[in-house]
C-alpha positions as CSV (number, residue, x, y, z in Angstrom):
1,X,-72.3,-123.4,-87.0
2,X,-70.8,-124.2,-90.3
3,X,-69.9,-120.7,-91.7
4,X,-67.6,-118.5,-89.7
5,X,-69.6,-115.2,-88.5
6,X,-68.0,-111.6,-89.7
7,X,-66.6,-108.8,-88.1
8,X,-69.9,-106.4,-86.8
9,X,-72.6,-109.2,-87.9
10,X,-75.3,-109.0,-85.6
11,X,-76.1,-112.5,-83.7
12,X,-77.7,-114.0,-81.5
13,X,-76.4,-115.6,-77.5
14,X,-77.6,-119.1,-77.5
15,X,-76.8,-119.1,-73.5
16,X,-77.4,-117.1,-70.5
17,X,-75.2,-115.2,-68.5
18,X,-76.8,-113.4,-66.2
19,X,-74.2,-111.9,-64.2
20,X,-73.4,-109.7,-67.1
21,X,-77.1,-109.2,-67.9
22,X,-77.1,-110.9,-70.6
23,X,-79.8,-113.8,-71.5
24,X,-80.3,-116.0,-74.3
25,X,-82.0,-114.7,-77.1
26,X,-80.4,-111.1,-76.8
27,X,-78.7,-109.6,-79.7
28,X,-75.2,-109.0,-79.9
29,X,-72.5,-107.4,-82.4
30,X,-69.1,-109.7,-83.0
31,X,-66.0,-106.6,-82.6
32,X,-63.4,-109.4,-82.6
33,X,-62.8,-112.6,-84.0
34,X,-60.1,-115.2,-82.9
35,X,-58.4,-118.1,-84.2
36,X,-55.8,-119.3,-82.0
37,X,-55.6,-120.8,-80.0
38,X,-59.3,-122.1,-81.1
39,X,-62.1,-119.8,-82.9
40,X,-64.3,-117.2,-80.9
41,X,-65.8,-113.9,-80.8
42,X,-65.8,-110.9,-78.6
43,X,-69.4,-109.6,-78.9
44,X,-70.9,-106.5,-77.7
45,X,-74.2,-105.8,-76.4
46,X,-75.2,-102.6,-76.2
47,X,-78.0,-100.5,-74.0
48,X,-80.5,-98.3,-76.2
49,X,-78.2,-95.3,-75.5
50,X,-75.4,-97.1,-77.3
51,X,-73.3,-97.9,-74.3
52,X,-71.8,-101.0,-74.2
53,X,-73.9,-103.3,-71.6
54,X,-71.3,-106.5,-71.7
55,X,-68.3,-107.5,-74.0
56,X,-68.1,-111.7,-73.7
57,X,-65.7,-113.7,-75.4
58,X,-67.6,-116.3,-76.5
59,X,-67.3,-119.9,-78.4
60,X,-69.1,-120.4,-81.7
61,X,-71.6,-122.9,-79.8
62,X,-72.9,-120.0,-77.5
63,X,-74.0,-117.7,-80.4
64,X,-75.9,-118.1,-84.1
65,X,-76.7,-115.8,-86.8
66,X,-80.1,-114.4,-87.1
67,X,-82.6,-116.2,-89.1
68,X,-85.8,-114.7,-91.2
69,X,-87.8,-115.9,-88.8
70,X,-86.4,-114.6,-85.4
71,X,-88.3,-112.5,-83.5
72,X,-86.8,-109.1,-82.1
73,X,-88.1,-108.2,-79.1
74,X,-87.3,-106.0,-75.4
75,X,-87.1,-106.3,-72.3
76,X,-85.9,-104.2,-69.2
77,X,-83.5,-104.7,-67.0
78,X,-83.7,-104.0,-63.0
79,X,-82.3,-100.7,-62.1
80,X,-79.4,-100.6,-59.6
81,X,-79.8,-98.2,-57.1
């Protein structure tokens, strides 16, 4: 990634974590940003209530911004009884 991403840019998780539901491809929002001791972002992904669904600290390799030709899409997750 060659620019730094902003504060509440939208972006996309490059890896999957799927303990925390979260797979690639799934669209997040960047609340934080960190420099030291090396650059990441905190990024939120939300439910379609607006809750938050997972908070990640991640490194600038795991994530990318969106690009014109990107896709959005759903899917649903398994219900926990």
């Amino acid at each position: 990634m060659d620019t730094p991403l902003a504060l509440l840019e939208t972006v996309i998780v490059t890896a999957s974590f799927p303990d925390e539901q979260v797979l690639a491809g799934d669209l997040g929002t960047i609340v934080e940003v960190y420099t030291d001791p090396g650059l990441a972002y905190e990024v939120e992904f939300v439910n379609p209530d607006g809750s938050t669904r997972a908070l990640l600290t991640l490194t600038p390799d795991r994530i990318r911004k969106l690009a014109p030709t990107d896709v959005l899409t759903t899917r649903q997750l398994p219900l926990v009884a």
